[in-house]
C-alpha positions as CSV (number, residue, x, y, z in Angstrom):
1,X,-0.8,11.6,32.0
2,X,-0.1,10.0,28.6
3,X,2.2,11.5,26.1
4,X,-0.1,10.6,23.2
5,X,-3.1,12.5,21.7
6,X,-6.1,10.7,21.6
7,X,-5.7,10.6,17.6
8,X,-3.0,8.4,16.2
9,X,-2.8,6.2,13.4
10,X,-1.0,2.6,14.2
11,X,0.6,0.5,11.7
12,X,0.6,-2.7,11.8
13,X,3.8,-4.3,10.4
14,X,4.4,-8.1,9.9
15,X,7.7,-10.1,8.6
16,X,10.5,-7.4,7.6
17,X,11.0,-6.2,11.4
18,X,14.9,-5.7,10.8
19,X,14.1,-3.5,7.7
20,X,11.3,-1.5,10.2
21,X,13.6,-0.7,13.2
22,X,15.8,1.3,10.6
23,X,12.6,3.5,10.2
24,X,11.8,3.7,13.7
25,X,14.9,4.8,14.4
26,X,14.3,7.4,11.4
27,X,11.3,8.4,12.3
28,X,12.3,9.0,15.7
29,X,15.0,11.5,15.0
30,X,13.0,13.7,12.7
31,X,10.9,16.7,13.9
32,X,8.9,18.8,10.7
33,X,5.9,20.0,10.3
34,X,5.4,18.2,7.3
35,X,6.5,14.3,8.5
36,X,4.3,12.2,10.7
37,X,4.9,12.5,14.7
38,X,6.4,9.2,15.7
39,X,4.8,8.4,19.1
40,X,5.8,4.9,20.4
41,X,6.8,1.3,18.6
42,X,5.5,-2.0,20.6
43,X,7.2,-5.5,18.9
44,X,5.7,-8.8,19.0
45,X,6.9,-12.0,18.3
46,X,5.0,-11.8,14.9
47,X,4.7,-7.4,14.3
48,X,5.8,-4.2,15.3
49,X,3.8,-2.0,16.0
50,X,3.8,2.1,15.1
51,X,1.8,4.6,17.2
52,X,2.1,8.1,14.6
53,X,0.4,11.5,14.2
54,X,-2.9,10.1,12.1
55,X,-2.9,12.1,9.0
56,X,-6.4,13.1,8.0
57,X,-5.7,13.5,4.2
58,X,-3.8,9.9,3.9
59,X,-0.4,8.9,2.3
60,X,1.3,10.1,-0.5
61,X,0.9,7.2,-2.2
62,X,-2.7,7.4,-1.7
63,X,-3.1,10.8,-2.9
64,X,-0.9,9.5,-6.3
65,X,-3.7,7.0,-6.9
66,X,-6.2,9.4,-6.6
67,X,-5.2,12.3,-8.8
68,X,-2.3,10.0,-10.8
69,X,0.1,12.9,-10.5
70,X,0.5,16.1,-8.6
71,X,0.5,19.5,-10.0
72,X,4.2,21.2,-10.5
73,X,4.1,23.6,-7.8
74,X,3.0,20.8,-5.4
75,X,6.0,18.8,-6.6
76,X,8.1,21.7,-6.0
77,X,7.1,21.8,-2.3
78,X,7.5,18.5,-1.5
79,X,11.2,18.5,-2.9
80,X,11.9,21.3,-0.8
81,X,11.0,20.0,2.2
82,X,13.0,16.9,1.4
83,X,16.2,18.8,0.9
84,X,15.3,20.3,4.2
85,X,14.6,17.2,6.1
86,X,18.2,16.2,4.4
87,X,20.2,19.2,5.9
């Protein structure tokens, strides 16, 4: 029986691997409703590999791009749960 859910997003990371184990490790210690289930890493001799929660509505980034900024109380929320995720 596999840990994994049958959706997960994988990303695909090339060159920077020392730089992406720090976020592995990261990623691995956190647990919030609001930051991306980290389910397994697999390293190449050319990527590492990511196995997370897939997130329906995208990135953050993404969602910048789209709307070119968020409204206040949206802003507010996500620096809450940032201080949270800090404590």
């Amino acid at each position: 029986m596999s840990l994994v859910p049958a959706e997960v997003a994988v990303d695909i990371v090339g060159g920077w691997i020392h730089k992406m184990m720090l976020q592995v490790r990261i990623l691995h210690a956190l647990e919030h409703p609001n930051v991306l289930k980290f389910y397994a890493w697999y390293e190449t001799s050319a990527h590492l590999w990511l196995v997370l929660e897939y997130c329906v509505g995208g990135d953050l980034m993404s969602l910048l791009r789209q709307d070119v900024q968020l409204p206040e109380d949206s802003i507010h929320d996500l620096a809450c749960d940032i201080v949270e995720l800090s404590l």
